[in-house]
C-alpha positions as CSV (number, residue, x, y, z in Angstrom):
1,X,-20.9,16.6,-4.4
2,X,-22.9,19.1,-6.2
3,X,-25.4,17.6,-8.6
4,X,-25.7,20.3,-12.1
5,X,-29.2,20.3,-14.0
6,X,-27.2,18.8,-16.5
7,X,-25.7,16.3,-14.3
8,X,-26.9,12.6,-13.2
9,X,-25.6,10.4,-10.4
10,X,-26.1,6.6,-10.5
11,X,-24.7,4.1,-7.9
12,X,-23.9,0.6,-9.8
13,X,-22.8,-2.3,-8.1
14,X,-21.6,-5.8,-9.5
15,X,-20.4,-9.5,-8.9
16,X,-20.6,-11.9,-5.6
17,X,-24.0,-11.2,-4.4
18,X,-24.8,-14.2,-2.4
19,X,-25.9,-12.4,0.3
20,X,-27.2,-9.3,-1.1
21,X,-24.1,-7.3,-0.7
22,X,-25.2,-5.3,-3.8
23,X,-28.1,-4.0,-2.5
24,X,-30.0,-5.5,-5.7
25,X,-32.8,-6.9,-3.4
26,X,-31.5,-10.2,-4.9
27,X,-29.0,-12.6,-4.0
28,X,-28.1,-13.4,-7.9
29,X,-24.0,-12.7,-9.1
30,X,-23.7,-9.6,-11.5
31,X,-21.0,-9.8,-14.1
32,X,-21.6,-5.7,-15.2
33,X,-22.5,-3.4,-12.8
34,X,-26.0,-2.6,-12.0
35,X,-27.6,0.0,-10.2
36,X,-28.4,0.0,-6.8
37,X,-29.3,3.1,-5.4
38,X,-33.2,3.0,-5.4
39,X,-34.4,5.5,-2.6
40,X,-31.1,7.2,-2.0
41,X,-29.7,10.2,-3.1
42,X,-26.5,8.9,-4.9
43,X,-25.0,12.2,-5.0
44,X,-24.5,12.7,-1.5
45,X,-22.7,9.6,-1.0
46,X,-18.7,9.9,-0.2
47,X,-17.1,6.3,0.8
48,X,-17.8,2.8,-0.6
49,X,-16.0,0.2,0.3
50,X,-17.0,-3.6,1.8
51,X,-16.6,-7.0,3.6
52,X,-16.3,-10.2,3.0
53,X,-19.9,-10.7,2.5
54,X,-21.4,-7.2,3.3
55,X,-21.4,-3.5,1.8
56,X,-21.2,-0.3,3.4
57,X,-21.7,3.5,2.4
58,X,-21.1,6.8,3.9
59,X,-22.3,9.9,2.9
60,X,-21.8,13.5,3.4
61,X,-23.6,13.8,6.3
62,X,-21.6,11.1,8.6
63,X,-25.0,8.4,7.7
64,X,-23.6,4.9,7.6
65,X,-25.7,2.9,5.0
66,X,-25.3,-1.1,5.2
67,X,-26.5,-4.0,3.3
68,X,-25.5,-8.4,2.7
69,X,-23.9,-11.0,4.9
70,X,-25.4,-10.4,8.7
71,X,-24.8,-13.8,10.6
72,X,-22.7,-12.5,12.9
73,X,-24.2,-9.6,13.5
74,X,-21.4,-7.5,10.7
75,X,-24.0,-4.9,9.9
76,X,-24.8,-3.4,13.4
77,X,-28.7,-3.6,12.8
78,X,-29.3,-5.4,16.0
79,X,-29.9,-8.5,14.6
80,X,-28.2,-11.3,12.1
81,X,-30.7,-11.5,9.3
82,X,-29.1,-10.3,5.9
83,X,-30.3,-7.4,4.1
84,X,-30.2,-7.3,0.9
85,X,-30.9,-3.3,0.2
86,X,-28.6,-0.4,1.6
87,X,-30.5,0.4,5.0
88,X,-29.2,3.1,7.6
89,X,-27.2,1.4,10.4
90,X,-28.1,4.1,13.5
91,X,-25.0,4.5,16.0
92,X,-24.7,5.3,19.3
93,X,-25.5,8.7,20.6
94,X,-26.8,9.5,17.1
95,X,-22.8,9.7,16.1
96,X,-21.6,11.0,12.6
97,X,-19.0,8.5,10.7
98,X,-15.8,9.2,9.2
99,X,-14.7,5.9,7.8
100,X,-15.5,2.3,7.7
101,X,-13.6,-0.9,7.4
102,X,-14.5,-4.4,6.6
103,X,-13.2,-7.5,7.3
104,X,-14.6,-10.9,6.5
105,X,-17.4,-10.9,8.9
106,X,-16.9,-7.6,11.4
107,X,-16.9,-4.3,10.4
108,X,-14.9,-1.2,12.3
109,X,-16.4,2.0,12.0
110,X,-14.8,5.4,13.0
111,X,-17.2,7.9,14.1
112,X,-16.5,12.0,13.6
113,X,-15.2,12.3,17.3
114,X,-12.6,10.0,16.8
115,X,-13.7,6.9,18.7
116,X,-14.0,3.1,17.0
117,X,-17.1,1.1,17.0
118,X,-16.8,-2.7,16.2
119,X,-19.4,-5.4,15.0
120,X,-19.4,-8.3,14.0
121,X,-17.6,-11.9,14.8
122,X,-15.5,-11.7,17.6
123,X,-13.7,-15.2,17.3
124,X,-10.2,-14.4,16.7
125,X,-11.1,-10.9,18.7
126,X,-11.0,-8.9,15.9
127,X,-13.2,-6.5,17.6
128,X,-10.9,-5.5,19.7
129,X,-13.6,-5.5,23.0
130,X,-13.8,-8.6,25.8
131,X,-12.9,-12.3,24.9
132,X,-15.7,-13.0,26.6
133,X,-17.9,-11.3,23.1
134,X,-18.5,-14.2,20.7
135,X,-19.8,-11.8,18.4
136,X,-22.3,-8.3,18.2
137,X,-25.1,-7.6,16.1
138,X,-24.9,-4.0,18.3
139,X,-22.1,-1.8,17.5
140,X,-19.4,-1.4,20.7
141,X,-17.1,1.1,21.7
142,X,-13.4,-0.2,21.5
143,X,-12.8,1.1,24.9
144,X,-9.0,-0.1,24.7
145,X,-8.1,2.9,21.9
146,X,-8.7,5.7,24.5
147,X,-7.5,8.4,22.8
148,X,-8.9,10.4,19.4
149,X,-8.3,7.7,16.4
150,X,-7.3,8.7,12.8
151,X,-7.3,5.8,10.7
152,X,-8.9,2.5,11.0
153,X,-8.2,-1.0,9.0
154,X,-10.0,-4.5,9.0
155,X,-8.1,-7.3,7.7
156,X,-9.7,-11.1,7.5
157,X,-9.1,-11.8,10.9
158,X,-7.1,-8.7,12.8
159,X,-7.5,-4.6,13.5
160,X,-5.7,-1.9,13.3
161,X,-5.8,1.5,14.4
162,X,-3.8,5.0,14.4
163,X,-4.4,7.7,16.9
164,X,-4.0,11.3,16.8
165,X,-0.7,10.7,18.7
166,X,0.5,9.0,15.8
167,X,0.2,5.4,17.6
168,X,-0.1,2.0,15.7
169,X,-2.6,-0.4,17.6
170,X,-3.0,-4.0,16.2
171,X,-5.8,-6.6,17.4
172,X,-7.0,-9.8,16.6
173,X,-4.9,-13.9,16.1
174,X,-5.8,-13.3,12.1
175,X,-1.7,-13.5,12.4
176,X,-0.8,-15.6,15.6
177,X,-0.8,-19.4,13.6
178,X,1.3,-18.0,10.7
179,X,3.8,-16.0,13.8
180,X,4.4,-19.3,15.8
181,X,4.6,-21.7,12.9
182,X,7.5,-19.1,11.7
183,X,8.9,-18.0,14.5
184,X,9.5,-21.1,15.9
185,X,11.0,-21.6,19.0
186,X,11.0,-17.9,19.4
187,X,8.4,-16.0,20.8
188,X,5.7,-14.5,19.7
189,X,4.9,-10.3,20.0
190,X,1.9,-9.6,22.2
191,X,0.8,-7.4,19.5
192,X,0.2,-10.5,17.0
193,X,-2.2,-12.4,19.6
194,X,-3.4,-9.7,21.5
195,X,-7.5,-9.7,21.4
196,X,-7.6,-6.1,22.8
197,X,-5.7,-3.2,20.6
198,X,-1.6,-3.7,22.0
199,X,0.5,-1.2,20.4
200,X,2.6,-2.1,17.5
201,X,6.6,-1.5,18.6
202,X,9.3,-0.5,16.0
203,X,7.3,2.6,15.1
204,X,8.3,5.9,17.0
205,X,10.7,7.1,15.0
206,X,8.4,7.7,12.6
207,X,5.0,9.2,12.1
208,X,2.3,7.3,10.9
209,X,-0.4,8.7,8.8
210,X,-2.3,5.6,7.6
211,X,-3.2,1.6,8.3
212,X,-3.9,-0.9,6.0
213,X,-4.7,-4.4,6.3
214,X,-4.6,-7.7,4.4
215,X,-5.5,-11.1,5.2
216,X,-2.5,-11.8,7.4
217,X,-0.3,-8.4,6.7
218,X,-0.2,-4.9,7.7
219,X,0.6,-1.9,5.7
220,X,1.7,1.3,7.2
221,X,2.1,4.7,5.5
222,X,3.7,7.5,7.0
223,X,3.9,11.4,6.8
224,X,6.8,11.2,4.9
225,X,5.9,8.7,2.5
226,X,7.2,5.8,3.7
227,X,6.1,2.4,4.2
228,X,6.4,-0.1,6.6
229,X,5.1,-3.9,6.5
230,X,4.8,-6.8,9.1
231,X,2.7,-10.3,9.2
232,X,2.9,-12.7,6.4
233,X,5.1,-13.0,3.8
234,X,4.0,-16.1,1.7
235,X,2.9,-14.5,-1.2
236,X,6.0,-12.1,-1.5
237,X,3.8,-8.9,-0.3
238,X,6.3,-7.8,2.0
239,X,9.1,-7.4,-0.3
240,X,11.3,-9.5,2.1
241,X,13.1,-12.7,2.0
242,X,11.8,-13.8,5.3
243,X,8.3,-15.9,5.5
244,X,7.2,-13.4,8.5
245,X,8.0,-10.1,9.5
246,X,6.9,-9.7,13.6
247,X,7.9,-6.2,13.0
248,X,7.3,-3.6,11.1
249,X,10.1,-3.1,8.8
250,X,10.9,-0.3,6.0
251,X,9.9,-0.3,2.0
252,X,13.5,0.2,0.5
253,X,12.5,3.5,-1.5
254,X,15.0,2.6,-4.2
255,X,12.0,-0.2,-5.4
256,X,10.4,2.8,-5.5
257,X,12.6,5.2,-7.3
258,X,13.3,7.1,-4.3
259,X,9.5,8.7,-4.7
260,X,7.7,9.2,-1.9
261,X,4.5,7.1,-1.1
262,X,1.2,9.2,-1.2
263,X,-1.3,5.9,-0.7
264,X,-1.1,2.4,-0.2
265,X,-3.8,-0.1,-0.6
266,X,-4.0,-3.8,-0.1
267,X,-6.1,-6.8,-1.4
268,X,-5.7,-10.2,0.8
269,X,-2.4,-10.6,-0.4
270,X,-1.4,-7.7,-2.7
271,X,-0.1,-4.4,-2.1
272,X,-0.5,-0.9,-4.7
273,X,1.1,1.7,-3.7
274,X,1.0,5.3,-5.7
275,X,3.9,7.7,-5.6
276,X,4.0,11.4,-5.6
277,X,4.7,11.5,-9.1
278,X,1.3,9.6,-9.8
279,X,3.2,6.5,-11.0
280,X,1.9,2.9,-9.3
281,X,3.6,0.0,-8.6
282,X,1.8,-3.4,-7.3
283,X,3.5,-6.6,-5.4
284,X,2.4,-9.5,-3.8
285,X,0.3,-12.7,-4.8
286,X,-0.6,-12.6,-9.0
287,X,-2.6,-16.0,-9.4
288,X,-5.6,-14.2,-10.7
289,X,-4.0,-11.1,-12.5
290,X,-4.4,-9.0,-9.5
291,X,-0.8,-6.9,-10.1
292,X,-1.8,-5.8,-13.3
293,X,1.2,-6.7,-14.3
294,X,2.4,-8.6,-18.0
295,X,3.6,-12.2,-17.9
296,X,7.3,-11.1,-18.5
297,X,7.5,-8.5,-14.8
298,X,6.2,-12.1,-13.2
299,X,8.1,-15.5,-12.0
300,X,7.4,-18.4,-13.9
301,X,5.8,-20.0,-11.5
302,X,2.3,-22.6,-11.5
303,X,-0.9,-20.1,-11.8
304,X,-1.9,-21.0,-8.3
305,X,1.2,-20.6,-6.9
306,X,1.9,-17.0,-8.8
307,X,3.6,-14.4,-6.9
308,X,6.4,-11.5,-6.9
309,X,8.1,-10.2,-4.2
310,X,9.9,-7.2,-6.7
311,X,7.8,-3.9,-7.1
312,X,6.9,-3.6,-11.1
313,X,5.6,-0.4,-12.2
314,X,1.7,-0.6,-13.8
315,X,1.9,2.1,-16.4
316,X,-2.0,2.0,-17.1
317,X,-2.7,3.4,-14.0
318,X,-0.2,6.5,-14.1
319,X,-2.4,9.7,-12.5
320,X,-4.6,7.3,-11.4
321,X,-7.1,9.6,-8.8
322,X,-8.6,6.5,-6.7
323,X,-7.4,2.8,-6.5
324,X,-9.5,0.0,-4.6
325,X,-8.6,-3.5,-3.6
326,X,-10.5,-6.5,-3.3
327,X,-9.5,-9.6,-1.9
328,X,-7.9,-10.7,-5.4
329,X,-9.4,-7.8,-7.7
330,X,-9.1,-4.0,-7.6
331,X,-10.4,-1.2,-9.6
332,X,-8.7,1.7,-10.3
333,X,-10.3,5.7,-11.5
334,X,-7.7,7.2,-14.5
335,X,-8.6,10.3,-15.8
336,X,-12.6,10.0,-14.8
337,X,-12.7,6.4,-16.3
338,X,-13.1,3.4,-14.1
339,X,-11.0,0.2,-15.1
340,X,-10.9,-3.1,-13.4
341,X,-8.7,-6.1,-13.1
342,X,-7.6,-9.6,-11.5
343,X,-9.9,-12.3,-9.9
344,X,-13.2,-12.3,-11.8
345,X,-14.6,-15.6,-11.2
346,X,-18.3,-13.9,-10.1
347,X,-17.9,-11.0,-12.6
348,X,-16.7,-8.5,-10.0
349,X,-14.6,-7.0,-12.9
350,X,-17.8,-5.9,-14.7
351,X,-17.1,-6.9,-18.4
352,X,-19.5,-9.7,-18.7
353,X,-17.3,-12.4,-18.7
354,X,-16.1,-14.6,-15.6
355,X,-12.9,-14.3,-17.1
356,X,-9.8,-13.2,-14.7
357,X,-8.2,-9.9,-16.1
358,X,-4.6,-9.6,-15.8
359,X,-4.2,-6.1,-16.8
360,X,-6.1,-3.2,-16.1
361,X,-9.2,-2.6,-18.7
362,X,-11.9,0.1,-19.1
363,X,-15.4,-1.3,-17.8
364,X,-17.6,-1.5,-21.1
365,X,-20.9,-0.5,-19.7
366,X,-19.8,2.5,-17.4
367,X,-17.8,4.1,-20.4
368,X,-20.5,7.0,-21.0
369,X,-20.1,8.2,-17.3
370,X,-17.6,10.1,-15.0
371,X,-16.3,8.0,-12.4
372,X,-16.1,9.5,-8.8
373,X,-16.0,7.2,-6.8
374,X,-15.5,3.5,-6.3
375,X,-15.1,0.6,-3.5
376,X,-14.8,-2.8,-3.0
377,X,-15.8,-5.7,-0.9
378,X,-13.8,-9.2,-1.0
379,X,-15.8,-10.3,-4.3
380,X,-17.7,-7.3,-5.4
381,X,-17.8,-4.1,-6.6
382,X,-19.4,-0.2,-6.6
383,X,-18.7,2.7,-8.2
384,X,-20.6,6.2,-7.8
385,X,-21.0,7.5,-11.9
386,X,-22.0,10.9,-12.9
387,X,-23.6,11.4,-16.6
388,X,-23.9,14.5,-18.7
389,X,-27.5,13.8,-19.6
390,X,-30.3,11.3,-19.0
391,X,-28.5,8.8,-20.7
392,X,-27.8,5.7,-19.1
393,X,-25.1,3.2,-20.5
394,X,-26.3,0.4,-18.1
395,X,-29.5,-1.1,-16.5
């Protein structure tokens, strides 16, 4: 991004900070974003996005930048003490990266010559490298995706992976106790509790472009713009009346219109997808507001339990330019303005309240600013702002 003499680019991040995944130098909660870009040079900064516990950036030179939760070694420093300001996490052969995912305590990262490094918790081996790995404060080569990768996803406990042959790979037992209690007395696919990337079957007739993945579920977009599903069902983000999928099975494009998928994004149990005509529609679990959806497009069911397994369409976010999940909250970038909603219980919606937002709202503070880009870990958020002048509508 190129930064005008008029221009002014401020990193702000905001809510669950309890282990200095804002970068604050603190490990206080923020209910409106803050900035947190002291001795970097926020312009040059392309990807945000984070973990459970843990935030990472990328900028336009391939640097990874890392900061929070480290006690299982998430942020590939070579050790497992938190840090609670962005520091640079230095790969392997001095590599460049080209995306990063976060699950709840591992991190995947892609690197600019296609290959995946994983760190982290290697307990349900979501890593993707030997059983024998408990966990790695270093970052390791997934040795198992041999060939050039495209697209990377970290759900809570699982991995998945698309290479440049248009493969699905999928790692980790995030999904193996939900399969078995399901699929009961049937087996279970190798791909749901294999520890090492096993491809995912029920793919080649189609061409996959991206992964996505939530807590127990797996999202996959193709070239055409359709999406397939597998994993859990429980919360209706499937769009299925089954309580597991094993496969990956086909979005009905009808719920959709007939438009064609141009990105999906998931939460733990929610899925947004955006259409070619710039229209969104949301699905899935809706205890804390996070479909953005009214009361009417949802089943009367008890707040905890809330959920809809039937696509509504969230007309706020028509032409929306960049939508990010959470685990229960997302934020969404409409026409240069940043709006937030769903689970806001440590203020990751940046309005100053604790309040859960059920539809999506503008973020008070950040109102005075461009929005260009913004990511989010389970309960936090970021968001890269650019200002006409020196003035600054937050601290």
């Amino acid at each position: 991004m190129e930064e005008t003499p008029l221009s002014r680019f401020v990193l702000y991040t905001w809510g669950a900070n309890s282990y200095g995944q804002l970068g604050h130098g603190h490990a206080e909660d923020e209910a409106e974003p803050q900035r947190a870009d002291g001795g970097l040079q926020p312009e040059r900064i392309r990807v945000l996005t984070g973990g459970g516990g843990h935030s990472a950036v990328i900028t336009e030179s391939g640097d990874l930048l890392i900061c929070g939760q480290n006690h299982k070694g998430q942020l590939g420093l070579r050790h497992i003490s938190e840090v609670m300001t962005l520091q640079p996490c230095p790969l392997p052969g001095c590599r460049r990266v080209q995306a990063v995912s976060c699950g709840w305590d591992f991190t995947l990262i892609l690197t600019d010559d296609g290959q995946v490094l994983a760190c982290g918790s290697n307990a349900f081996g979501q890593l993707g490298i030997s059983p024998h790995i408990t966990h790695t404060a270093e970052p390791l080569c997934v040795k198992a995706l041999s060939e050039c990768v495209t697209s990377v996803a970290a759900g809570l406990r699982h991995g998945l992976a698309r290479t440049a042959s248009a493969c699905v790979y999928q790692w980790g037992t995030g999904l193996s106790s939900h399969a078995k209690r399901a699929l009961n007395p049937q087996p279970v696919p190798a791909h749901l509790t294999s520890k090492e990337p096993c491809l995912v079957p029920g793919l080649d007739h189609v061409t996959p472009e991206k992964v996505v993945a939530g807590s127990a579920h797996c999202v996959c977009l193709t070239v055409t713009g359709d999406v397939f599903l597998w994993g859990s069902n429980k919360h209706g983000q499937l769009v299925s009346d089954s309580p597991f999928l094993p496969l990956p099975v086909a979005l009905d494009r009808s719920l959709l219109q007939r438009e064609r998928v141009t990105d999906v994004h998931s939460g733990w149990t929610h899925v947004i997808a955006q259409t070619e005509s710039g229209r969104v529609f949301t699905w899935g679990r809706a205890s804390y507001g996070q479909l953005g959806q009214t009361v009417a497009n949802q089943r009367l069911e008890p707040e905890s339990e809330r959920s809809s397994n039937s696509l509504a369409e969230v007309k706020g976010l028509f032409g929306a330019t960049q939508i990010a999940c959470g685990s229960e909250h997302n934020l969404a970038i409409v026409g240069g303005r940043i709006l937030s909603w769903g689970w806001n219980e440590h203020g990751m919606c940046g309005d100053c309240s604790l309040c859960d937002i059920t539809q999506p709202q503008p973020i008070p503070s950040l109102q005075d600013s461009t929005t260009l880009l913004i990511g989010c870990g389970a309960g936090h958020s970021m968001a890269l702002c650019r200002f006409k002048s020196s003035k600054d509508s937050a601290s």
